[in-house]
CHARMM-style PDB file with segment names, atoms N, HN, CA, C and O in Angstrom:
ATOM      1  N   UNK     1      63.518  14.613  66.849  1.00  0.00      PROA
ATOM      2  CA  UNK     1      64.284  15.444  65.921  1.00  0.00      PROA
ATOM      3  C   UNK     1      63.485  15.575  64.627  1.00  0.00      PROA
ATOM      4  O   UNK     1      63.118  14.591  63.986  1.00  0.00      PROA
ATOM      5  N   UNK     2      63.228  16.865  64.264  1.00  0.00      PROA
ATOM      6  HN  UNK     2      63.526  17.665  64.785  1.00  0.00      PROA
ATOM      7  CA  UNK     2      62.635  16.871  62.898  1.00  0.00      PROA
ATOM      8  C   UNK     2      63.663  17.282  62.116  1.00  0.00      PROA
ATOM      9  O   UNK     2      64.283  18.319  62.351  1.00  0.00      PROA
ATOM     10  N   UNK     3      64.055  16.082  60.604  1.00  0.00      PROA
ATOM     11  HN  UNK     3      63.552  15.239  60.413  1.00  0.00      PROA
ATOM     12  CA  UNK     3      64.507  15.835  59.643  1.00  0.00      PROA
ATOM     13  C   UNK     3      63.772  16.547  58.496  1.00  0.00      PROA
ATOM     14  O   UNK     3      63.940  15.883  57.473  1.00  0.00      PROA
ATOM     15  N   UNK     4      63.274  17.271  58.343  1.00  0.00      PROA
ATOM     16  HN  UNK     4      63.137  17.810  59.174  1.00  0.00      PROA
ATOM     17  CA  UNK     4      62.755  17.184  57.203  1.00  0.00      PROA
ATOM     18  C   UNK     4      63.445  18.630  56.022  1.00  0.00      PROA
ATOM     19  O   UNK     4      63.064  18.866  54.875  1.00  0.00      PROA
ATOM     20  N   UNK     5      64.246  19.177  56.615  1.00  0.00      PROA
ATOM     21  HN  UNK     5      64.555  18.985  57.546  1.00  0.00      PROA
ATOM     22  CA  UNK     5      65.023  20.321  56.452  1.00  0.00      PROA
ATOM     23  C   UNK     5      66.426  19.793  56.100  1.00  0.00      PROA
ATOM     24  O   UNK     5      67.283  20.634  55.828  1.00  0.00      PROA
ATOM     25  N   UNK     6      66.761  18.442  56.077  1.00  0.00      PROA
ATOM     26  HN  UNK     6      66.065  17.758  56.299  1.00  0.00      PROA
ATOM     27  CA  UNK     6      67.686  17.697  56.116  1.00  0.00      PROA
ATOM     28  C   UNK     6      68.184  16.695  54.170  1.00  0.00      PROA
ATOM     29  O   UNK     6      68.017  15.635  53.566  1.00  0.00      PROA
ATOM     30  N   UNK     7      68.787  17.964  54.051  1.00  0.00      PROA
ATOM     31  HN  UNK     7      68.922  18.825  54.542  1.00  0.00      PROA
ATOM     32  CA  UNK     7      68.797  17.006  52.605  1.00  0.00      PROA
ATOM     33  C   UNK     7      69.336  15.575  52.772  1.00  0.00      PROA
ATOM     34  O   UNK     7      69.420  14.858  51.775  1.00  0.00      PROA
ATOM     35  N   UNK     8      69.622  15.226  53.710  1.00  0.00      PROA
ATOM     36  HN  UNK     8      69.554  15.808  54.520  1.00  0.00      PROA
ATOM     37  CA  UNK     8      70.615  13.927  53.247  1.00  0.00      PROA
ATOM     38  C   UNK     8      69.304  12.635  53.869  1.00  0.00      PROA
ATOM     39  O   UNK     8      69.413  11.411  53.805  1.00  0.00      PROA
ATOM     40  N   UNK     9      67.994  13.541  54.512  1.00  0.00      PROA
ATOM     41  HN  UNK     9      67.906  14.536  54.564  1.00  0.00      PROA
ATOM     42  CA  UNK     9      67.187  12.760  55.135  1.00  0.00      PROA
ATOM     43  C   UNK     9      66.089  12.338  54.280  1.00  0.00      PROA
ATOM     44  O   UNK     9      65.739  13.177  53.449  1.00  0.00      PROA
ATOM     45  N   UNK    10      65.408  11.131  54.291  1.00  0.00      PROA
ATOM     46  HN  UNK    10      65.692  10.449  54.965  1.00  0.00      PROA
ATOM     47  CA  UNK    10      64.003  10.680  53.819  1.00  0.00      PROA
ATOM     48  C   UNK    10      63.274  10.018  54.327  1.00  0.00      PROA
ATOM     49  O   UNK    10      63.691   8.978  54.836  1.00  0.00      PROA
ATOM     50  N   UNK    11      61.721  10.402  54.400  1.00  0.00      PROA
ATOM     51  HN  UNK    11      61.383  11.247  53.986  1.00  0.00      PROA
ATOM     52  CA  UNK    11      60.810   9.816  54.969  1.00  0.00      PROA
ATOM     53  C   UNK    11      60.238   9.076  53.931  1.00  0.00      PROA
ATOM     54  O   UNK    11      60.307   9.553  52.798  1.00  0.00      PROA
ATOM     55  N   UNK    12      59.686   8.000  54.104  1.00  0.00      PROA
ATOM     56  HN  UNK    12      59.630   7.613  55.024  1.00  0.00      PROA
ATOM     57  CA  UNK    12      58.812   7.023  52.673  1.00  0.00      PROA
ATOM     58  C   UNK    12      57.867   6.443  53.765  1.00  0.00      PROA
ATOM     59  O   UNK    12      58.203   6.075  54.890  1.00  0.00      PROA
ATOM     60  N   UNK    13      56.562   6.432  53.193  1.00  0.00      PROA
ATOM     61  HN  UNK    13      56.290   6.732  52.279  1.00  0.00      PROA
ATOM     62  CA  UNK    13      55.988   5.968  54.427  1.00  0.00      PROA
ATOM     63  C   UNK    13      56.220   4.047  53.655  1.00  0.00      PROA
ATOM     64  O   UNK    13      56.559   3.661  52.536  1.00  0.00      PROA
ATOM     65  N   UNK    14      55.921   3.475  54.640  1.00  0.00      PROA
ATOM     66  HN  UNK    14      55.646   3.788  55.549  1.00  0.00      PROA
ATOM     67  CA  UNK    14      56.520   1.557  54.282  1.00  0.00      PROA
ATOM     68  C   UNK    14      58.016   1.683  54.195  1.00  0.00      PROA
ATOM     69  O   UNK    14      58.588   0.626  53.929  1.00  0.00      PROA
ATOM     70  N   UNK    15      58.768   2.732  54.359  1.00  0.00      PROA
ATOM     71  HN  UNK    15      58.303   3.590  54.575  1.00  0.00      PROA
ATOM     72  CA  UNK    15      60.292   2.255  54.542  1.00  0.00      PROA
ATOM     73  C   UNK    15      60.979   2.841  55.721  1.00  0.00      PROA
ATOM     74  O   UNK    15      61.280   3.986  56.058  1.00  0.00      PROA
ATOM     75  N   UNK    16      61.159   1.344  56.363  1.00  0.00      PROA
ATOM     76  HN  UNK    16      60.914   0.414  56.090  1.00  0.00      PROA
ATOM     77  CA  UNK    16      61.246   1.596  58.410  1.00  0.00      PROA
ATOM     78  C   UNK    16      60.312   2.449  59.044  1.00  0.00      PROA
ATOM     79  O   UNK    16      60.615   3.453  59.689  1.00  0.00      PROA
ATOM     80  N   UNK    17      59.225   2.044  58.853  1.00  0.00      PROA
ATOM     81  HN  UNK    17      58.979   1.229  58.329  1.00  0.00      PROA
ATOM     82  CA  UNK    17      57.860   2.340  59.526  1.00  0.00      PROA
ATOM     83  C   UNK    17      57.801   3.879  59.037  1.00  0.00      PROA
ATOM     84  O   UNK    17      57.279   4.672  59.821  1.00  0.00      PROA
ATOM     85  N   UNK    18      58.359   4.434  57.644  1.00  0.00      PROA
ATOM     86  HN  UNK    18      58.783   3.790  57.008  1.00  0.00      PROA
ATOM     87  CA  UNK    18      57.991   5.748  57.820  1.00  0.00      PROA
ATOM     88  C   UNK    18      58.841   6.768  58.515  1.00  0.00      PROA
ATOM     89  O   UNK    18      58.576   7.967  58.433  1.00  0.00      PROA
ATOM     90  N   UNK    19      60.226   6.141  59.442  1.00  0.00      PROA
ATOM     91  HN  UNK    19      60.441   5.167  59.508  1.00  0.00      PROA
ATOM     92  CA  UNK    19      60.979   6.881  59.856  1.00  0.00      PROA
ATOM     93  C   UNK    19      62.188   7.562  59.468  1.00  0.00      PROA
ATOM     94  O   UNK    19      63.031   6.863  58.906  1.00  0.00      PROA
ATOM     95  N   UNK    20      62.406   8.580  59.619  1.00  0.00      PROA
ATOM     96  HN  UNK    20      61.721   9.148  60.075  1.00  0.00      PROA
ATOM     97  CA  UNK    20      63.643   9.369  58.813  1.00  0.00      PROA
ATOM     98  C   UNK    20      64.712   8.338  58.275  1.00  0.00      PROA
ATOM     99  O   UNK    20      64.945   7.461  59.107  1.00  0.00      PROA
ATOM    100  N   UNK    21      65.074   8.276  57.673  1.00  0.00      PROA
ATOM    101  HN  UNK    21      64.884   8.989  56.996  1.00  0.00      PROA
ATOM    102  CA  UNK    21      66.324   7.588  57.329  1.00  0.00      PROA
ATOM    103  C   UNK    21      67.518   8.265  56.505  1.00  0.00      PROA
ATOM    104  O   UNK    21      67.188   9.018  55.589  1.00  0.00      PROA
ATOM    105  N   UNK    22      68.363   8.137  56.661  1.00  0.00      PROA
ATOM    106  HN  UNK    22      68.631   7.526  57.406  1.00  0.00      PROA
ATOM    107  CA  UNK    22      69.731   8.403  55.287  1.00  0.00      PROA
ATOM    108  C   UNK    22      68.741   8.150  54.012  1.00  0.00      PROA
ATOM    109  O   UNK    22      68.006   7.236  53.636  1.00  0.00      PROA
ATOM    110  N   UNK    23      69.052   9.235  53.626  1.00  0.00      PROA
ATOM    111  HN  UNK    23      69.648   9.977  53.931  1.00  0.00      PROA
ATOM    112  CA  UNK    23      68.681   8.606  52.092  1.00  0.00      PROA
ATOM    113  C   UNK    23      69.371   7.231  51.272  1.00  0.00      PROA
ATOM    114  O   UNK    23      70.568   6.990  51.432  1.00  0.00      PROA
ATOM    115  N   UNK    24      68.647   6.498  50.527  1.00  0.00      PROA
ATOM    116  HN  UNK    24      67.675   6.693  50.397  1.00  0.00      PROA
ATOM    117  CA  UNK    24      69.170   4.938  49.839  1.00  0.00      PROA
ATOM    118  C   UNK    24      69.343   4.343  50.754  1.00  0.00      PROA
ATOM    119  O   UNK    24      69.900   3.282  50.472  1.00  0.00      PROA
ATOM    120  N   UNK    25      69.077   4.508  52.178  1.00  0.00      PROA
ATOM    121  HN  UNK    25      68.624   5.370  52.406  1.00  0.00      PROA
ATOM    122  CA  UNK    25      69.375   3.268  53.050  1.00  0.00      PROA
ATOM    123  C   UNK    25      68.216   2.869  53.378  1.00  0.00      PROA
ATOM    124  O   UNK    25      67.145   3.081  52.809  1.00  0.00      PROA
ATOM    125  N   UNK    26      68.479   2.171  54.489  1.00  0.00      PROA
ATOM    126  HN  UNK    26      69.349   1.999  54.952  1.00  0.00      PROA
ATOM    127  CA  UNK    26      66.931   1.929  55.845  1.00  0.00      PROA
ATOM    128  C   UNK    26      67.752   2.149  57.219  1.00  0.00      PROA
ATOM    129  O   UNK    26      67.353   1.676  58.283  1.00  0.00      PROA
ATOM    130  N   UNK    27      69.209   3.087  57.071  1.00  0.00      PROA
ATOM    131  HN  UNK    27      69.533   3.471  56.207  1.00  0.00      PROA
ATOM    132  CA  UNK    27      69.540   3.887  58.415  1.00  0.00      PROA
ATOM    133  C   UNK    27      68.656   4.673  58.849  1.00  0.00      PROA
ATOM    134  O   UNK    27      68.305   5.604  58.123  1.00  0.00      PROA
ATOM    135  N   UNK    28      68.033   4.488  60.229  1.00  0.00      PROA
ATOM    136  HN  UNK    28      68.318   3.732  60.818  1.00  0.00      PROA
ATOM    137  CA  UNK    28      67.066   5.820  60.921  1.00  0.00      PROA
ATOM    138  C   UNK    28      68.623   7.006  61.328  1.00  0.00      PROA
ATOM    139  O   UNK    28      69.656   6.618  61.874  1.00  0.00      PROA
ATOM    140  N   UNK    29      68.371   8.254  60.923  1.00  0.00      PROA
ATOM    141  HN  UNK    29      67.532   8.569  60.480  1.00  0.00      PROA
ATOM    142  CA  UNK    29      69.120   9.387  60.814  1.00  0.00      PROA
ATOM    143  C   UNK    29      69.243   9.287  62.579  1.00  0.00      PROA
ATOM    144  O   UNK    29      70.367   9.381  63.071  1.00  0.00      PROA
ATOM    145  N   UNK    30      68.279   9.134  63.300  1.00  0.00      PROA
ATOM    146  HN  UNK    30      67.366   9.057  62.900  1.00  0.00      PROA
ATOM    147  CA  UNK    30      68.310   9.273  64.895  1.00  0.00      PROA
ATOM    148  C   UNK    30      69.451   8.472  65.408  1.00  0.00      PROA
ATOM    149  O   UNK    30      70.372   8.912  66.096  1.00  0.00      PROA
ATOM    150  N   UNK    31      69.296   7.272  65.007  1.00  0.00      PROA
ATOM    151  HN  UNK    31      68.548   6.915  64.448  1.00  0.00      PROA
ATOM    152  CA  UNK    31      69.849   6.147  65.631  1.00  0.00      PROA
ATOM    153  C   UNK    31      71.726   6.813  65.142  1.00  0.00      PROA
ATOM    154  O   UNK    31      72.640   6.308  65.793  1.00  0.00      PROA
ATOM    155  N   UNK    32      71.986   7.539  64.394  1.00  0.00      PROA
ATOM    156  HN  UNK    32      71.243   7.950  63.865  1.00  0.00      PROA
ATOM    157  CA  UNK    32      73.588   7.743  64.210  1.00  0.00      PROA
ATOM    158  C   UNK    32      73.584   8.662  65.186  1.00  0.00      PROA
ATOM    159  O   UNK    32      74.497   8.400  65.969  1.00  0.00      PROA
ATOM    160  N   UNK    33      72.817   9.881  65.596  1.00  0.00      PROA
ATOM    161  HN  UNK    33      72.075  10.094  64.960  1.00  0.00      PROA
ATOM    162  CA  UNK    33      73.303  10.650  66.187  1.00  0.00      PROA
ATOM    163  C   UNK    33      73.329  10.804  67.719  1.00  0.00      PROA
ATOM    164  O   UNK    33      73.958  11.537  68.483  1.00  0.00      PROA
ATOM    165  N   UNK    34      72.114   9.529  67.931  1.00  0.00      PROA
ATOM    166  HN  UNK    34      71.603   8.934  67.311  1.00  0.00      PROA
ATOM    167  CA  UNK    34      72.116   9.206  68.945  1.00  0.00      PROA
ATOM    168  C   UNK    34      73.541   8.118  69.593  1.00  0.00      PROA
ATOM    169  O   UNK    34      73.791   8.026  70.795  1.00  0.00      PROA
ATOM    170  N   UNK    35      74.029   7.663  68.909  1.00  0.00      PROA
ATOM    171  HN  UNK    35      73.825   7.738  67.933  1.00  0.00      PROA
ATOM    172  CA  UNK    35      75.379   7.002  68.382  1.00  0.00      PROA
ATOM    173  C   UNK    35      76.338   8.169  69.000  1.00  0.00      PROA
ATOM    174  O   UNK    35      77.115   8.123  69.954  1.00  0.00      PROA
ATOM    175  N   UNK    36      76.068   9.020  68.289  1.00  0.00      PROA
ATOM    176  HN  UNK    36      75.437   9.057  67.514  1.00  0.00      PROA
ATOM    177  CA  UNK    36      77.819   9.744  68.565  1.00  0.00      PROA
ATOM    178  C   UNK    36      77.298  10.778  69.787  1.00  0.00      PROA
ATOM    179  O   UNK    36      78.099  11.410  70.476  1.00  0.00      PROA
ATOM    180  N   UNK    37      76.255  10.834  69.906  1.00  0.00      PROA
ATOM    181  HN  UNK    37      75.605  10.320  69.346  1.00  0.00      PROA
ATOM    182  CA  UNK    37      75.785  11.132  71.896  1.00  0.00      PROA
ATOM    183  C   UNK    37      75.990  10.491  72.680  1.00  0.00      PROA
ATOM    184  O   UNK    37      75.932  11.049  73.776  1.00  0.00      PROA
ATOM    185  N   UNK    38      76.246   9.412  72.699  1.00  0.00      PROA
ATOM    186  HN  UNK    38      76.292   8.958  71.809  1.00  0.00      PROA
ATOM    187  CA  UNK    38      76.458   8.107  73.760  1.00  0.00      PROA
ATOM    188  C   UNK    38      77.807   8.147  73.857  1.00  0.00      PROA
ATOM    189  O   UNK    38      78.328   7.640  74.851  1.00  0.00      PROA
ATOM    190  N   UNK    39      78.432   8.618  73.075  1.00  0.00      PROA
ATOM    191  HN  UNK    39      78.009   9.030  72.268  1.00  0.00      PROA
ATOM    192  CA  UNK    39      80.273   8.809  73.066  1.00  0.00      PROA
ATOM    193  C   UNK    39      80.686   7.906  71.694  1.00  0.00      PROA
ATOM    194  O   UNK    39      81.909   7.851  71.561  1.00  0.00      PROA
ATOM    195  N   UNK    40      80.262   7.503  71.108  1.00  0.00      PROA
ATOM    196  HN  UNK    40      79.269   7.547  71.216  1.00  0.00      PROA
ATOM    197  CA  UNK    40      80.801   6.591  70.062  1.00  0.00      PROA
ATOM    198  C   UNK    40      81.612   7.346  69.170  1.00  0.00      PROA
ATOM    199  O   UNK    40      80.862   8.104  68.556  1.00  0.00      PROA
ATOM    200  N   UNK    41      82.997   7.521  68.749  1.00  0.00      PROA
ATOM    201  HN  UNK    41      83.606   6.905  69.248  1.00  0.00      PROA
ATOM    202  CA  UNK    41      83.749   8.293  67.539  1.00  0.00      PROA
ATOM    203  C   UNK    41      83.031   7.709  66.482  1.00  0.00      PROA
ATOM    204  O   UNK    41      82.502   6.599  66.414  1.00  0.00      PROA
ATOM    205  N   UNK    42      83.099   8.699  65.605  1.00  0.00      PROA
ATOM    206  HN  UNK    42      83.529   9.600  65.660  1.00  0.00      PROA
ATOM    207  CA  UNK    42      82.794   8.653  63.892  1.00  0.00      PROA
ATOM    208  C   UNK    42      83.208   7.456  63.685  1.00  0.00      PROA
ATOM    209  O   UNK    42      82.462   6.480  63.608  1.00  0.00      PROA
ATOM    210  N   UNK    43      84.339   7.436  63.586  1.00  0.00      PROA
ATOM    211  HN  UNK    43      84.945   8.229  63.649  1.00  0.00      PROA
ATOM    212  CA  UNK    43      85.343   6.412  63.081  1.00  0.00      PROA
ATOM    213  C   UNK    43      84.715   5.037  63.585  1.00  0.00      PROA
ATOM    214  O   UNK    43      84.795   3.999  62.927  1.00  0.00      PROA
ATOM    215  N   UNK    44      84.320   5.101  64.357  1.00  0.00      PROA
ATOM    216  HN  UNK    44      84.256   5.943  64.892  1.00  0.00      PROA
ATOM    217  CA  UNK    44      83.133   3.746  64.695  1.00  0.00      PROA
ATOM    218  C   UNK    44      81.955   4.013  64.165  1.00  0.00      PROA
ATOM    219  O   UNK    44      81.560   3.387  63.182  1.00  0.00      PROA
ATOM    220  N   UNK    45      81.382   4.778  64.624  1.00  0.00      PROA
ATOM    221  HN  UNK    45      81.703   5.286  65.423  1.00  0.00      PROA
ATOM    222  CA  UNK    45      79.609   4.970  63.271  1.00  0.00      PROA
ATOM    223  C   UNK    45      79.961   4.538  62.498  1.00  0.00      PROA
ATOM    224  O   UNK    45      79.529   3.407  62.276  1.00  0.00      PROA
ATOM    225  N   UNK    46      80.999   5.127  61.535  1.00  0.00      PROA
ATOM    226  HN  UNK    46      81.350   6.046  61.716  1.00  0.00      PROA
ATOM    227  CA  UNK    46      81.258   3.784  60.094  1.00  0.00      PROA
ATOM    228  C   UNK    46      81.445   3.157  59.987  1.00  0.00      PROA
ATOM    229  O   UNK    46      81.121   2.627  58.924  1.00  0.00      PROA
ATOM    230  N   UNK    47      82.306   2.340  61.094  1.00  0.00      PROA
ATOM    231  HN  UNK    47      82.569   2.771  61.957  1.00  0.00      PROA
ATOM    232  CA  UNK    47      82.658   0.976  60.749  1.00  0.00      PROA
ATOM    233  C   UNK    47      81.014   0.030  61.374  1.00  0.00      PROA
ATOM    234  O   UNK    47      80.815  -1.176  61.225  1.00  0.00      PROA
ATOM    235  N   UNK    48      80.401   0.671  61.811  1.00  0.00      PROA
ATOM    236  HN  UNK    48      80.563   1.650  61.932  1.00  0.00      PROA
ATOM    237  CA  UNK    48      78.940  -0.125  62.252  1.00  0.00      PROA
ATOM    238  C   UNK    48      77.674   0.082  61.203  1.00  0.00      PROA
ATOM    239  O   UNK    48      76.580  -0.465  61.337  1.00  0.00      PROA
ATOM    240  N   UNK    49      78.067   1.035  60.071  1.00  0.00      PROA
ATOM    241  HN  UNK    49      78.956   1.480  59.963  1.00  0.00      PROA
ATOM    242  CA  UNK    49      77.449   1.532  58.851  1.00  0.00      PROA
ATOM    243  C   UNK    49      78.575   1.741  58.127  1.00  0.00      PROA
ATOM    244  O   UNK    49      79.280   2.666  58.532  1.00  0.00      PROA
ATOM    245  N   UNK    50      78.861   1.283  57.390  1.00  0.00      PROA
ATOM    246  HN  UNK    50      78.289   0.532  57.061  1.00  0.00      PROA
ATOM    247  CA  UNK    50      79.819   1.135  56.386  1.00  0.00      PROA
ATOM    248  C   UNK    50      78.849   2.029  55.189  1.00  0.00      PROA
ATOM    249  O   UNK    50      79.289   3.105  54.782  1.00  0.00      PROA
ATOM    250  N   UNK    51      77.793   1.606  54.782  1.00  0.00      PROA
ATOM    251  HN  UNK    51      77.436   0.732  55.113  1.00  0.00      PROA
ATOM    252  CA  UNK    51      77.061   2.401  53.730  1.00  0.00      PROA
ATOM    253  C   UNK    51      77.068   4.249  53.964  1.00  0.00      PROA
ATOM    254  O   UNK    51      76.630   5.177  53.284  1.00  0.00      PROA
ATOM    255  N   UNK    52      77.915   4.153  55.486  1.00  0.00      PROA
ATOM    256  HN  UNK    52      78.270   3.399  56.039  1.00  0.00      PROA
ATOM    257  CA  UNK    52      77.624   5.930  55.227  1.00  0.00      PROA
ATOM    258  C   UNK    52      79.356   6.669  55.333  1.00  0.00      PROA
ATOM    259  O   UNK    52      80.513   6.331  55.583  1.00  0.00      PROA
ATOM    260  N   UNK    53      78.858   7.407  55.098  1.00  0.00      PROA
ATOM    261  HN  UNK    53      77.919   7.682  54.895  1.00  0.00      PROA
ATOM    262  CA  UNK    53      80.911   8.243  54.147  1.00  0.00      PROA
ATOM    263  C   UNK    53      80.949   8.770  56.082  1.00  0.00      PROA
ATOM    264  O   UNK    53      79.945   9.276  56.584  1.00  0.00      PROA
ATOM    265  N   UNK    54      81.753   8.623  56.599  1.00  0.00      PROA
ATOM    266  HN  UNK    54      82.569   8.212  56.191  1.00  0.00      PROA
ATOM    267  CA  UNK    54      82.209   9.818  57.699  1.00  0.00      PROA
ATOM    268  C   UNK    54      82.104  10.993  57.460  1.00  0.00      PROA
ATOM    269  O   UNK    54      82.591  11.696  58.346  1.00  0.00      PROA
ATOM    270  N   UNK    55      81.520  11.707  56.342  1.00  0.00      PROA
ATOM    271  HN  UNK    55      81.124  11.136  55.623  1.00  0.00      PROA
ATOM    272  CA  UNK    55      81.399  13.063  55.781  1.00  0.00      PROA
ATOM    273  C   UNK    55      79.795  13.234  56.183  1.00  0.00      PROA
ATOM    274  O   UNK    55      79.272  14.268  56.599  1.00  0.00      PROA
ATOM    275  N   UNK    56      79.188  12.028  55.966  1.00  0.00      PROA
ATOM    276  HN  UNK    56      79.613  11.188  55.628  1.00  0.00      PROA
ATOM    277  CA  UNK    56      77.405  12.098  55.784  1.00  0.00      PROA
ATOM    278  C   UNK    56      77.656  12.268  57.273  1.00  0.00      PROA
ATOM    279  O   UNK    56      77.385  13.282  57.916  1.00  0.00      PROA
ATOM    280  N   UNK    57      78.333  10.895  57.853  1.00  0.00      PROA
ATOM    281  HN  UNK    57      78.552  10.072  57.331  1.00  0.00      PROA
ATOM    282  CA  UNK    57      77.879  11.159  59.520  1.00  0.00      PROA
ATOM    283  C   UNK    57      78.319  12.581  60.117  1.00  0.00      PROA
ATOM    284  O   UNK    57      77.365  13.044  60.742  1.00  0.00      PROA
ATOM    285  N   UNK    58      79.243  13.291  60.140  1.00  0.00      PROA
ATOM    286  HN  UNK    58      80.018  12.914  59.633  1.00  0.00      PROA
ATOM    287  CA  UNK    58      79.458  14.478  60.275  1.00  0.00      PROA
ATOM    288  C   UNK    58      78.464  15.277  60.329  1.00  0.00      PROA
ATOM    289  O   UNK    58      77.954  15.712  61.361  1.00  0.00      PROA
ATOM    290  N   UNK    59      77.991  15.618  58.694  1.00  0.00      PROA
ATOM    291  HN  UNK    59      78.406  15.264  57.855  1.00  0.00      PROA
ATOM    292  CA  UNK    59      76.669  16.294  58.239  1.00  0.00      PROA
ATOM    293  C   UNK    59      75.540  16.489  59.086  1.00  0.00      PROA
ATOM    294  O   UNK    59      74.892  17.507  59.328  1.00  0.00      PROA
ATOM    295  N   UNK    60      75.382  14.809  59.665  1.00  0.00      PROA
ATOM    296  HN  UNK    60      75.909  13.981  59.468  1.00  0.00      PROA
ATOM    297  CA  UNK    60      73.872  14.581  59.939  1.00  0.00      PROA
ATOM    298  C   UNK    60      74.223  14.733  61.562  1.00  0.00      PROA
ATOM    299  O   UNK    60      73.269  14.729  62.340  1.00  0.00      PROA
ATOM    300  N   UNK    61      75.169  14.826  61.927  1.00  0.00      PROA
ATOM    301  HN  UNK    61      75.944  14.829  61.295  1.00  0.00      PROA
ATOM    302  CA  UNK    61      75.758  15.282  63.382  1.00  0.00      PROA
ATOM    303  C   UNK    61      75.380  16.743  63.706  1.00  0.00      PROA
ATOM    304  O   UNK    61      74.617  17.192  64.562  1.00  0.00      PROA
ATOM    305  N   UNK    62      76.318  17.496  62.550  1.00  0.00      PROA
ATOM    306  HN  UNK    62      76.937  17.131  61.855  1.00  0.00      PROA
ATOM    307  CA  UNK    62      76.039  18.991  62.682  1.00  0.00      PROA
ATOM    308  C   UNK    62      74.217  19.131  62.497  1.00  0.00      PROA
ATOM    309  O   UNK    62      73.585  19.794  63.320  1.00  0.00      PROA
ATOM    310  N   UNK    63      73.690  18.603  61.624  1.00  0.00      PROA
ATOM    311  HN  UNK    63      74.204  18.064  60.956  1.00  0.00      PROA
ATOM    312  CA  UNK    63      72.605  19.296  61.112  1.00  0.00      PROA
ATOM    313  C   UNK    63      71.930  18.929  62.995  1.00  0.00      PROA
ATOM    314  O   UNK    63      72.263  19.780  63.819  1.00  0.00      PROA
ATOM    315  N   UNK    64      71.459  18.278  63.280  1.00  0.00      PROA
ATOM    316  HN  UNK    64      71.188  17.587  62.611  1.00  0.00      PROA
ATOM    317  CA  UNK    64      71.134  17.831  64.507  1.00  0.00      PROA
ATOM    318  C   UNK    64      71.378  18.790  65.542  1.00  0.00      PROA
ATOM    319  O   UNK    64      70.397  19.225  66.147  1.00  0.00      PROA
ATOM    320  N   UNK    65      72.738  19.267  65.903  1.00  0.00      PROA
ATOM    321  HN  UNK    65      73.535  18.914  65.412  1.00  0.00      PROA
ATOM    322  CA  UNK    65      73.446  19.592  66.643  1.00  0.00      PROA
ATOM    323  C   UNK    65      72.572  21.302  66.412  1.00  0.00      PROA
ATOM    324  O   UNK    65      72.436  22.144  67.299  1.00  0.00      PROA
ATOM    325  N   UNK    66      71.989  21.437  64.651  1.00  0.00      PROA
ATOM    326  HN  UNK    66      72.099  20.753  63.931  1.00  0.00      PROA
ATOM    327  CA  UNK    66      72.196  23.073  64.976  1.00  0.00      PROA
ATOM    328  C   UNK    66      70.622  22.927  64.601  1.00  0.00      PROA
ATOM    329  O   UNK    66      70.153  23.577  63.667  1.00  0.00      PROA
ATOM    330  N   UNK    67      69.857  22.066  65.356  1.00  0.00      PROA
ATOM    331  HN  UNK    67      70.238  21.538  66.114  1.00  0.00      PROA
ATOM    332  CA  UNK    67      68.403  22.211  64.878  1.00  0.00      PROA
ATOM    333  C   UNK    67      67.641  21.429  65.944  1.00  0.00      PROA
ATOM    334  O   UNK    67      66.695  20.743  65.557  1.00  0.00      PROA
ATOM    335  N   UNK    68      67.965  21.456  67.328  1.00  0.00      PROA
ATOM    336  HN  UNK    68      68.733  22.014  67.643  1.00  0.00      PROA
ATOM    337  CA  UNK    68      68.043  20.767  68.403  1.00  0.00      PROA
ATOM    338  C   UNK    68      66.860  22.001  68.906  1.00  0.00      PROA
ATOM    339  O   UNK    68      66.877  23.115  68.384  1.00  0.00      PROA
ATOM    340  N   UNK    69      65.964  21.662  69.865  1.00  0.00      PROA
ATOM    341  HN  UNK    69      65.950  20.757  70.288  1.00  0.00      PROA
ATOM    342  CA  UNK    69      64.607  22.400  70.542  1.00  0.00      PROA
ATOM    343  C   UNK    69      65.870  22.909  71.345  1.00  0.00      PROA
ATOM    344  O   UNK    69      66.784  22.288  71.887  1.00  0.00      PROA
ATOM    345  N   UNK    70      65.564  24.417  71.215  1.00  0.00      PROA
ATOM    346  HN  UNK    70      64.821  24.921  70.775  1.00  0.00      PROA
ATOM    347  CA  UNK    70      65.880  25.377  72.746  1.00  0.00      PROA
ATOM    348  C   UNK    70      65.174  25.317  74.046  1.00  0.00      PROA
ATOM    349  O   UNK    70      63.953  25.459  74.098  1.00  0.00      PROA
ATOM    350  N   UNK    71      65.729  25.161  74.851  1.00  0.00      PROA
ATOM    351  HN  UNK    71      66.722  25.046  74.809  1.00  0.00      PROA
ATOM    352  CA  UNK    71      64.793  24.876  76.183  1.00  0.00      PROA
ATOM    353  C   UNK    71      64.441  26.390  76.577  1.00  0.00      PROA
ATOM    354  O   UNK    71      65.134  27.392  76.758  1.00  0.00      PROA
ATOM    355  N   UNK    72      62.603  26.038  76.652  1.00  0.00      PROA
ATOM    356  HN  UNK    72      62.040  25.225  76.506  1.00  0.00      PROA
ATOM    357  CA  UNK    72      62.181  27.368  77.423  1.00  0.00      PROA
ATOM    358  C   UNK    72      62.845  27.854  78.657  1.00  0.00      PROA
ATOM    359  O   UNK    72      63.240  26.977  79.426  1.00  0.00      PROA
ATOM    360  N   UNK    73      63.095  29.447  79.080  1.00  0.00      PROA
ATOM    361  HN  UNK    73      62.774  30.159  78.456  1.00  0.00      PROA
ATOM    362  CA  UNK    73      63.092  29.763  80.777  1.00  0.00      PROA
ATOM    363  C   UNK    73      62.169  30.079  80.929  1.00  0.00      PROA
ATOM    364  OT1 UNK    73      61.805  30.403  82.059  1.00  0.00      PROA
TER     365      UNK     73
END
C-alpha cells in the first residue's frame, strides 16, 4: 500500500524501520487495515490501539479502500 498521499500517514526513516505509520505513533498504517480485513470491528482496532480515535481508523480504512492497485484484464 502506498501511504504517502495519506495525511494521517508518516514515513521517518529510524522510526519502525522506516515504515508508514499513524502519525505520533510507531502504529504501521498496514497493520490496522490489515486488521479490519481479517474481520476485526473498529470497535476492536481501538480497543487494541487505544492511541487511535475510531475516526482515524475509519479514515485510514477508507483511504486504503479507495487507493488499492486495480487488477489488470
Amino acid at each position: 500500500m502506498e501511504w504517502s498521499d495519506c495525511s494521517l500517514v508518516e514515513q521517518i526513516p529510524g522510526k519502525a524501520a522506516g515504515q508508514p505509520v499513524v502519525k505520533g505513533t510507531r502504529i504501521l498504517a498496514d497493520v490496522i487495515v490489515e486488521e479490519f480485513e481479517s474481520g476485526s470491528p473498529i470497535e476492536e482496532i481501538h480497543e487494541n490501539y487505544p492511541k487511535l480515535t475510531e475516526d482515524t481508523i475509519r479514515k485510514l480504512i477508507s483511504f486504503a479502500n479507495s487507493h488499492k492497485p486495480q487488477p489488470h484484464l
